[in-house]
N, CA, C and O of each residue as an XYZ file, in Angstrom:
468
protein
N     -28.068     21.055    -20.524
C     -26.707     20.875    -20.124
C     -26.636     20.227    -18.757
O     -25.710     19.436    -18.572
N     -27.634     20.497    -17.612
C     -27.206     19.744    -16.336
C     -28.853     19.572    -16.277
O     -29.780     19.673    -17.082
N     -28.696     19.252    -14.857
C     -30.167     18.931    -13.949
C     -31.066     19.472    -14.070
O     -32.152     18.894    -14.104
N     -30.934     20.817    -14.182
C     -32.049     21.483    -14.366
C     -32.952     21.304    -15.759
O     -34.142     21.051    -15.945
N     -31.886     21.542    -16.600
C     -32.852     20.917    -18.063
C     -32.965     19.369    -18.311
O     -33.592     18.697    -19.130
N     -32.487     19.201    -17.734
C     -32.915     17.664    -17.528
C     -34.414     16.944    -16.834
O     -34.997     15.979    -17.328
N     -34.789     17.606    -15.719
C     -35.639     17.671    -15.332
C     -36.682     18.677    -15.545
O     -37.616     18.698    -14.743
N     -36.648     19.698    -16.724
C     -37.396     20.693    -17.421
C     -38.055     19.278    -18.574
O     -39.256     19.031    -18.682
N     -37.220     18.707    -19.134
C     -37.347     18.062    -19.817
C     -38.468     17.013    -19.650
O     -39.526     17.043    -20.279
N     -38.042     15.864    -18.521
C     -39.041     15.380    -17.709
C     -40.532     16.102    -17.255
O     -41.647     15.721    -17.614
N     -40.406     16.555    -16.904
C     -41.584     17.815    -16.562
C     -42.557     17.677    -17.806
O     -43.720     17.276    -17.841
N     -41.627     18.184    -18.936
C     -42.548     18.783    -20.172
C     -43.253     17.263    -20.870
O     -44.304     17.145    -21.500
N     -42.063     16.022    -20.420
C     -43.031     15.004    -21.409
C     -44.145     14.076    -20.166
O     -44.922     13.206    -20.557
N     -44.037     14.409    -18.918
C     -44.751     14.012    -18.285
C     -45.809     14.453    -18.675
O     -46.577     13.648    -19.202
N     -46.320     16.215    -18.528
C     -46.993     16.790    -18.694
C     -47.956     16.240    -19.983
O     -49.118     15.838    -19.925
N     -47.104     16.359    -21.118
C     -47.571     15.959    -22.497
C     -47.628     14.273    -22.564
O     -47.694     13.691    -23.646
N     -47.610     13.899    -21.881
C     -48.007     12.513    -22.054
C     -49.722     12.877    -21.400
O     -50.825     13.028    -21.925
N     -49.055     12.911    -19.639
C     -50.896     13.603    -18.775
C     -52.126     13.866    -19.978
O     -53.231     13.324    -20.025
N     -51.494     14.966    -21.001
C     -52.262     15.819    -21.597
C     -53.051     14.784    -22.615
O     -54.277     14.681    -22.600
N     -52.043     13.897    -23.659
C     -52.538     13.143    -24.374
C     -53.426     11.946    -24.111
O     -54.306     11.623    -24.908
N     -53.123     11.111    -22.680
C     -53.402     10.364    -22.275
C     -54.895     11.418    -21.839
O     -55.494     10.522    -21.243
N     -55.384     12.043    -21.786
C     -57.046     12.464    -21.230
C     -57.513     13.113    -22.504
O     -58.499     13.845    -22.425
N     -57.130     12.998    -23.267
C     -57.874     13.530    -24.781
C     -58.958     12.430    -25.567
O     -58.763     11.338    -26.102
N     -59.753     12.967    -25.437
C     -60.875     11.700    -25.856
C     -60.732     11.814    -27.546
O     -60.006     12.574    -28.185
N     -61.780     10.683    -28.089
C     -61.360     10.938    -29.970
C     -61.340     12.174    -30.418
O     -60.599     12.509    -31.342
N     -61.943     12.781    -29.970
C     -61.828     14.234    -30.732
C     -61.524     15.137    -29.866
O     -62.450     15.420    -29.105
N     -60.249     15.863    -29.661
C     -60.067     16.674    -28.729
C     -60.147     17.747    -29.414
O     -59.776     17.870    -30.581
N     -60.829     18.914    -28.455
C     -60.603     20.336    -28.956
C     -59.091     20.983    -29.574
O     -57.926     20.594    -29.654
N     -59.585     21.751    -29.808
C     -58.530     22.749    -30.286
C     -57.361     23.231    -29.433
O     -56.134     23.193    -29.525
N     -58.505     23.833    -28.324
C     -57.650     24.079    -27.159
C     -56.822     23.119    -26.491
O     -55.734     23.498    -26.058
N     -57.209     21.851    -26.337
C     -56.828     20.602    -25.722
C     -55.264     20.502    -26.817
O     -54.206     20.441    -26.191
N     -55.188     20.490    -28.244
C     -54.468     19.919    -28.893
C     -52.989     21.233    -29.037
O     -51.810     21.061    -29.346
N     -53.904     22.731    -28.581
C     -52.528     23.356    -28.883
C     -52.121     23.746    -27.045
O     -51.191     24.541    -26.911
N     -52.596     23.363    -26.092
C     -52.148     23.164    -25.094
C     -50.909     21.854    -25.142
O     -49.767     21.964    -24.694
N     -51.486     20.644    -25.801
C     -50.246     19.657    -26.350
C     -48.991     20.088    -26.944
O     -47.860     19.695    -26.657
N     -49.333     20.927    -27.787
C     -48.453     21.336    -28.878
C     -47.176     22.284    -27.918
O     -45.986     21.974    -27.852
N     -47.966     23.713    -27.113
C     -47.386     24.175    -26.476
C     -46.413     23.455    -25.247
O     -45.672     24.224    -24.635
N     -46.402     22.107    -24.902
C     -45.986     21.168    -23.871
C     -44.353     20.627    -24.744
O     -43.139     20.789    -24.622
N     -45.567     19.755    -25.838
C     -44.133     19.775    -26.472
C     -43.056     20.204    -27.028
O     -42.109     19.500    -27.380
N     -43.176     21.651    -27.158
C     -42.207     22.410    -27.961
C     -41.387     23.038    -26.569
O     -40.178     23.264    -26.531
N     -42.176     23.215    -25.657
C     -41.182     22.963    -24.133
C     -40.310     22.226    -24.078
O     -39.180     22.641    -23.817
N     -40.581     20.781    -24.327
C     -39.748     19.669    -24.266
C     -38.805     19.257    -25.505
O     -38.036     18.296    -25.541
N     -38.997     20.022    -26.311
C     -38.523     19.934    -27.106
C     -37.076     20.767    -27.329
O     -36.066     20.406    -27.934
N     -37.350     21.974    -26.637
C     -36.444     23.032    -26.422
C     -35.669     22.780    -24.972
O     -34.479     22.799    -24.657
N     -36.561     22.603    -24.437
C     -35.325     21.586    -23.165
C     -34.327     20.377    -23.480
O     -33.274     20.256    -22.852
N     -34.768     19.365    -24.625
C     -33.793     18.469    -25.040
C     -32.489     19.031    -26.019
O     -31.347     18.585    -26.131
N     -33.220     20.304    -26.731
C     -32.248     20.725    -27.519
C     -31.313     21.522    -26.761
O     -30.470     22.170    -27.382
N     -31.358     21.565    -25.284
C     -29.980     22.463    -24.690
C     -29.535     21.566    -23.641
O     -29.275     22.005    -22.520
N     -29.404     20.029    -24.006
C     -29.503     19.005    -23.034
C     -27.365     19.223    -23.347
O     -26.504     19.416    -22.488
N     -27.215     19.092    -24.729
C     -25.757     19.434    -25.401
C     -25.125     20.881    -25.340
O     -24.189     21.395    -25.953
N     -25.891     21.289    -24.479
C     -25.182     22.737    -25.549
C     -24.848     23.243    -23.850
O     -25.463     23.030    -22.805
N     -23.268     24.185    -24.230
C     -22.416     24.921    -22.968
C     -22.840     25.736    -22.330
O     -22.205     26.335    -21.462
N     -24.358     25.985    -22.720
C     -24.810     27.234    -21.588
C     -25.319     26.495    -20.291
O     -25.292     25.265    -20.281
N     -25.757     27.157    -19.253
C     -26.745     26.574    -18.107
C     -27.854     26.852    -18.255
O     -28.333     27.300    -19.296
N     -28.276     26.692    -17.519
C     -30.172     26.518    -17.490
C     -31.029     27.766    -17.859
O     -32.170     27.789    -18.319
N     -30.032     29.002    -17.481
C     -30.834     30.513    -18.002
C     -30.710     30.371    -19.889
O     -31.584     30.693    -20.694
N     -29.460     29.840    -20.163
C     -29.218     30.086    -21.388
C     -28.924     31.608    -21.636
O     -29.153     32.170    -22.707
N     -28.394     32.205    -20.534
C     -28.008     33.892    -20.831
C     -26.574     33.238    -20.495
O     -26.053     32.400    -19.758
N     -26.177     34.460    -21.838
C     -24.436     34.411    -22.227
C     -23.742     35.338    -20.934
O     -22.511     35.325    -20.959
N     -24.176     35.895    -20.152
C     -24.049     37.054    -18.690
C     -24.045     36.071    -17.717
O     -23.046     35.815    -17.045
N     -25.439     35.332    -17.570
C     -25.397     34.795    -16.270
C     -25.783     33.188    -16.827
O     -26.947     32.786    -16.835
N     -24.701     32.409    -17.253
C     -25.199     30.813    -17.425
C     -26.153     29.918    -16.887
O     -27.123     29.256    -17.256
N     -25.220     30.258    -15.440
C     -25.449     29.332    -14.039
C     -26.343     30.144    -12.977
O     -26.305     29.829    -11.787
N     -27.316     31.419    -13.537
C     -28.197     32.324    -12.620
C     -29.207     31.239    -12.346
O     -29.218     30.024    -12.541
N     -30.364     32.429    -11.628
C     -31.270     32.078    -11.484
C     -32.297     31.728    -12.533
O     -32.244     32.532    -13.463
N     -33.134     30.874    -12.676
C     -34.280     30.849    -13.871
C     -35.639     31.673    -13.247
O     -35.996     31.357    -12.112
N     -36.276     32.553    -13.859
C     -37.652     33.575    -13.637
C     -38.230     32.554    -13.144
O     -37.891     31.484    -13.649
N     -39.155     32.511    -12.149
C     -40.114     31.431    -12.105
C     -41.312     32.122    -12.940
O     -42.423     31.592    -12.974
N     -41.074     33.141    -13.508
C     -42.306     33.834    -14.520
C     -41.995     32.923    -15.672
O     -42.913     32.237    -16.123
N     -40.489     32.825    -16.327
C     -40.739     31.741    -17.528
C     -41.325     30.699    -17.733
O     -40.982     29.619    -17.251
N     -42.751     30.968    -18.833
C     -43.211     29.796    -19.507
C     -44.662     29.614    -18.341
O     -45.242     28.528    -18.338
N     -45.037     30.485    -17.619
C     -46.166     30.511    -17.027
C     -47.210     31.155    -18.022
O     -46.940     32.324    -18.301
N     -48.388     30.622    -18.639
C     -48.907     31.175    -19.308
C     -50.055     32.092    -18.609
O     -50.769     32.894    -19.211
N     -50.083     31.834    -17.332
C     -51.269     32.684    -17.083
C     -50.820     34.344    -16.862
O     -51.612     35.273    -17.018
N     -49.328     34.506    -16.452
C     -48.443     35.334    -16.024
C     -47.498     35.715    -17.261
O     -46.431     36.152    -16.829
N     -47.537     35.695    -18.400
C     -46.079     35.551    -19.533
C     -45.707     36.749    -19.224
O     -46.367     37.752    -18.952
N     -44.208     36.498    -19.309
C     -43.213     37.479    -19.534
C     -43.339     38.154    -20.657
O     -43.809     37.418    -21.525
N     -43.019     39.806    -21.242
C     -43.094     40.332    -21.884
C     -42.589     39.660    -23.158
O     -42.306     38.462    -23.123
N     -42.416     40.613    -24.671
C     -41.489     39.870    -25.497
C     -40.180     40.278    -25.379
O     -40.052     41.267    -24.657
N     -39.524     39.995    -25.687
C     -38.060     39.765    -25.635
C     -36.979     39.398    -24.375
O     -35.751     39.355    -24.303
N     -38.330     39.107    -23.216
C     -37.590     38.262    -21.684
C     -37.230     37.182    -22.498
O     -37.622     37.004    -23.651
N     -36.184     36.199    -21.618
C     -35.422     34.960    -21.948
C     -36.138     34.602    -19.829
O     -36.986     34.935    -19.001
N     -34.746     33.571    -20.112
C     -35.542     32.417    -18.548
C     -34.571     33.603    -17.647
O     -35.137     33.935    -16.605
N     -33.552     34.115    -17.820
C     -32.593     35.084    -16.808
C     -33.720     35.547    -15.941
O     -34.752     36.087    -16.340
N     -33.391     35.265    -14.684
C     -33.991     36.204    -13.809
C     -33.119     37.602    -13.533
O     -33.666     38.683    -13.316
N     -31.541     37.387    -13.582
C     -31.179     38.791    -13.315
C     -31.027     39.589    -14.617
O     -30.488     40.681    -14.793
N     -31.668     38.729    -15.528
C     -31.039     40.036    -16.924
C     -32.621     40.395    -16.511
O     -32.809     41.577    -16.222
N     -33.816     39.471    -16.451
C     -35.228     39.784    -16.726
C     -35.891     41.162    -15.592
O     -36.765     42.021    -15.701
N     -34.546     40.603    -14.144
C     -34.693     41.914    -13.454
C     -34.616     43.468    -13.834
O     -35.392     44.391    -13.588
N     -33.257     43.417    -14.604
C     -32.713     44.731    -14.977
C     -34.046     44.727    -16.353
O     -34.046     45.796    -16.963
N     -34.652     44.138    -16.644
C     -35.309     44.794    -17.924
C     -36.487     45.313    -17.211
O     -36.838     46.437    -17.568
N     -37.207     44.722    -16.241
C     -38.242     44.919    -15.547
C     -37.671     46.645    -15.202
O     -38.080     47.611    -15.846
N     -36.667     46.737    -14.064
C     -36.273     48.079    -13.619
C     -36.062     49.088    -14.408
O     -36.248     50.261    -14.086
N     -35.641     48.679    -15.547
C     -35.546     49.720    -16.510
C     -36.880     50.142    -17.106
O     -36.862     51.289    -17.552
N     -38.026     49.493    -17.220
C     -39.218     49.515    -17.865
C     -39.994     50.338    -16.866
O     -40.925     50.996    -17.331
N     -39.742     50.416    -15.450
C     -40.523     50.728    -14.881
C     -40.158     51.980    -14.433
O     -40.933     52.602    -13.706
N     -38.807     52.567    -14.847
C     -38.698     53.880    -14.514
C     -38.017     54.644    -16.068
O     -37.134     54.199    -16.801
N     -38.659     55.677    -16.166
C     -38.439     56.302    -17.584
C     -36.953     56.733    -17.280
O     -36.543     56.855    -16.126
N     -36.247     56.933    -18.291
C     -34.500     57.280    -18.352
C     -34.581     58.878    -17.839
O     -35.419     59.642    -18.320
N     -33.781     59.230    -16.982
C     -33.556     60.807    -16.314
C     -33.350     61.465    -17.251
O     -32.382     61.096    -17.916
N     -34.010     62.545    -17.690
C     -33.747     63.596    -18.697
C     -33.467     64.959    -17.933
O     -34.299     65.674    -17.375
N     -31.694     65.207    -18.072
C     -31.423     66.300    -17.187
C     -31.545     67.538    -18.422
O     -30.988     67.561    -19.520
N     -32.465     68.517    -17.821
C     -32.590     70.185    -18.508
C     -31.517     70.567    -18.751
O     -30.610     69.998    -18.143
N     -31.245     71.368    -19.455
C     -30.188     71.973    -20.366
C     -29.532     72.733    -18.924
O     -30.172     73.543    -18.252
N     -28.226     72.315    -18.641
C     -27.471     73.121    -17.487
C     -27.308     74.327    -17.445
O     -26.227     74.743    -17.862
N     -28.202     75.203    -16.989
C     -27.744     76.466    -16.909
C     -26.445     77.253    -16.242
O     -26.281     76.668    -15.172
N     -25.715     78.010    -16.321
C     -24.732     78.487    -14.992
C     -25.662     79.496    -13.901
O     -26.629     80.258    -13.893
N     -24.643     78.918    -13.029
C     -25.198     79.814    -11.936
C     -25.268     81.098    -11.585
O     -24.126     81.496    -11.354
N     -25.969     81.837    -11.452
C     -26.443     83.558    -11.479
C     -25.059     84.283    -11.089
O     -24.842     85.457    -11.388
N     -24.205     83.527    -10.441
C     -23.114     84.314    -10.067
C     -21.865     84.284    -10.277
O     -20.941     84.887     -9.731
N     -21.906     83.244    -11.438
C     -20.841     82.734    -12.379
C     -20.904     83.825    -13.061
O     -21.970     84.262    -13.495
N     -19.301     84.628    -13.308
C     -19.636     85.325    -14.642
C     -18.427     84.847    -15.624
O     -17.367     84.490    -15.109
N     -18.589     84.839    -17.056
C     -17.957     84.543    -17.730
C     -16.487     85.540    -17.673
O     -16.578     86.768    -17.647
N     -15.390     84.955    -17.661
C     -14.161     85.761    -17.893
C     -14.124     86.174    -19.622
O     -14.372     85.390    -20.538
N     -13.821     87.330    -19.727
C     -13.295     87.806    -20.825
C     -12.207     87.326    -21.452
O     -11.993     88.536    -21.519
N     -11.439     86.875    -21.900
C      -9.813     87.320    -22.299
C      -9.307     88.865    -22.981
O      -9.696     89.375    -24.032
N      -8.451     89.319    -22.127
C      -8.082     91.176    -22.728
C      -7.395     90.959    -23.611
O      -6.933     91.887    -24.275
């Protein structure tokens, strides 16, 4: 939709050109799905070149920040992160602290229950 995937875009076929252009006749495996992985970058960057979201592509935050963790392979984001850095925050914070489980409320020793006469 703007600059940013625009130049995601650029990025990814530079890259995948780099990549193809040093592949001798027979490139490995690794060599060819390192390609593969480049282009489906670029591929997914052209396909949101049209479309009304911004660069996170989160329906919350359009126009946020992008993770600089997205799409780092040495570092990947868990499954179900997107590029949001503030949704990817709140998932991180939530992951890292278990949900408060409050004990069954007891009353206090000096509470006493009223009767009705």
């Amino acid at each position: 939709m703007g600059y940013a995937n625009l130049r995601e875009l650029q990025t990814a076929l530079t890259t995948a050109s780099d990549l193809a252009s040093a592949m001798q006749s027979a490139p490995t495996r690794h060599a060819a799905d390192q390609l593969v992985d480049v282009l489906r970058q670029a591929l997914t960057a052209a396909s949101t070149l049209g479309a009304e979201t911004g660069p996170t592509g989160c329906a919350l935050h359009p126009h946020g920040a992008v993770d600089p963790l997205y799409g780092d392979p040495e570092d990947p984001l868990p499954p179900g992160y997107g590029k949001c850095l503030l949704c990817n925050d709140r998932r991180r914070r939530a992951d890292a602290h278990p949900p408060h489980v409050r004990p069954y409320a007891r009353p206090h020793p000096h509470w006493r229950r009223r009767l009705s006469a």
